[in-house]
C-alpha positions in Angstrom: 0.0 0.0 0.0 1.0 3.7 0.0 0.7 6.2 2.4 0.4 10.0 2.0 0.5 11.6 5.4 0.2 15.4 3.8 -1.4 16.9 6.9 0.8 19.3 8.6 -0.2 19.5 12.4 -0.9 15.9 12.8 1.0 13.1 15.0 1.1 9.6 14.0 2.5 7.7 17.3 3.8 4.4 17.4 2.5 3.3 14.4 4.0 0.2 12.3 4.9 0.4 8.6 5.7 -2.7 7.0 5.8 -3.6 3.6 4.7 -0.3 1.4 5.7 1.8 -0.9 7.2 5.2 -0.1 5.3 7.5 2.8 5.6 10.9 1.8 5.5 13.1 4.7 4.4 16.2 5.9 2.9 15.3 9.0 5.4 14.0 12.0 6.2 10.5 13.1 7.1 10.0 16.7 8.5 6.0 17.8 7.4 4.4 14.7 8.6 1.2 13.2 9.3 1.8 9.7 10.8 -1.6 8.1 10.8 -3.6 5.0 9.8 -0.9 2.2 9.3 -2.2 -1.1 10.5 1.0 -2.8 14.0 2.4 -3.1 12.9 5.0 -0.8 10.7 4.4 2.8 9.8 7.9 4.0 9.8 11.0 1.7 9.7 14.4 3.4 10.8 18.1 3.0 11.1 18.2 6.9 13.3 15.6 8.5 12.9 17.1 11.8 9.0 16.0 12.1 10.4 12.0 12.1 11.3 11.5 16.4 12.6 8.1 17.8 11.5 5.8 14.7 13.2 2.7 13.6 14.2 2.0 10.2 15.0 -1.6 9.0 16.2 -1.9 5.5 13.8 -4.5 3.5 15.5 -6.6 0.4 14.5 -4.6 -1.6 17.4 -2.2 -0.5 17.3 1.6 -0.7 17.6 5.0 1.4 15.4 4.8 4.5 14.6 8.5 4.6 14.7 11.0 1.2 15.0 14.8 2.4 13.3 17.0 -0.3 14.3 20.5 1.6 17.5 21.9 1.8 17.7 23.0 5.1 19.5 22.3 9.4 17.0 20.1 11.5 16.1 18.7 14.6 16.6 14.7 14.2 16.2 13.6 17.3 16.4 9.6 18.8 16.3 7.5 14.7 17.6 4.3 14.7 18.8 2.7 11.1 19.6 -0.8 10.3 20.7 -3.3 7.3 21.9 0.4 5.4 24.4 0.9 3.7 27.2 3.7 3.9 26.5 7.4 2.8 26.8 8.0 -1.2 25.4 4.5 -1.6 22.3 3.7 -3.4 21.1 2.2 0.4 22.3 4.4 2.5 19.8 5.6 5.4 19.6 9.0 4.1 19.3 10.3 0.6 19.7 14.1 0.3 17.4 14.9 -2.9 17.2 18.6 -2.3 19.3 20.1 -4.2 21.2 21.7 -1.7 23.0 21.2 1.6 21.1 19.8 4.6 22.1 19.7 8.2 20.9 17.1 10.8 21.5 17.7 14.9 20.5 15.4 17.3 20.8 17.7 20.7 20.1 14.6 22.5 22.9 12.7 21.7 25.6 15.5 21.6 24.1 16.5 24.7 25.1 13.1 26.1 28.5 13.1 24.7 29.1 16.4 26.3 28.6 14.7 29.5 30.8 11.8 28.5 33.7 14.0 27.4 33.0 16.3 31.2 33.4 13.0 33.1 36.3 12.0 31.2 38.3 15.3 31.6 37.3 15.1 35.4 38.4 11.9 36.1 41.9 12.0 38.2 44.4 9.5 37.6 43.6 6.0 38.9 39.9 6.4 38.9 38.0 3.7 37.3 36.2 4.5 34.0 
């Protein structure tokens, strides 16, 4: 099947895709399971910030779990990506169609390193890591 979530403003939550062709997004996904797409491309959107702590799980079929249509620096917070393959590849997790450049932050996880990288610099010698 195909899905055309093209409502901005709406939440889809914890919702399992299986088995279609590409979603093209405008609404926001938050902990979905997106996994075995039957297309070259699983999620289409011009907003990459609206998908939150989904899962992605390449299909074999192959291709890009996620195709950003808006150049643009975004939110991507908590996405998971499995069975892709490395950027510039035909199946890597994300395929940058927008004709320009495109930025993603996760704040969560930098913010976590941060705290990694303070503990580490704190630490005197001898004490356990």
């Amino acid at each position: 099947f195909k899905v055309d979530l093209m409502s901005p403003g709406v939440l889809i939550t914890g919702a399992n895709i299986s088995r279609c062709y590409t979603t093209t997004l405008a609404s926001s996904l938050a902990e979905c399971v997106i996994s075995d797409c039957i297309d070259s491309i699983a999620v289409s959107t011009a907003n990459p910030g609206n998908i939150t702590n989904c899962s992605f799980t390449q299909g074999d079929s192959g291709g890009h779990a996620i195709e950003i249509t808006q150049p643009g620096t975004y939110s991507f917070v908590g996405n998971t990506f499995e069975d892709y393959g490395l950027d510039g590849t035909t199946d890597a997790s994300i395929y940058n169609n927008s004709g320009g450049h495109v930025v993603l932050n996760d704040v969560e996880r930098e913010r976590a390193l941060d705290e990694i990288i303070r503990w580490l610099e704190d630490a005197s010698p001898g004490r356990p890591l």
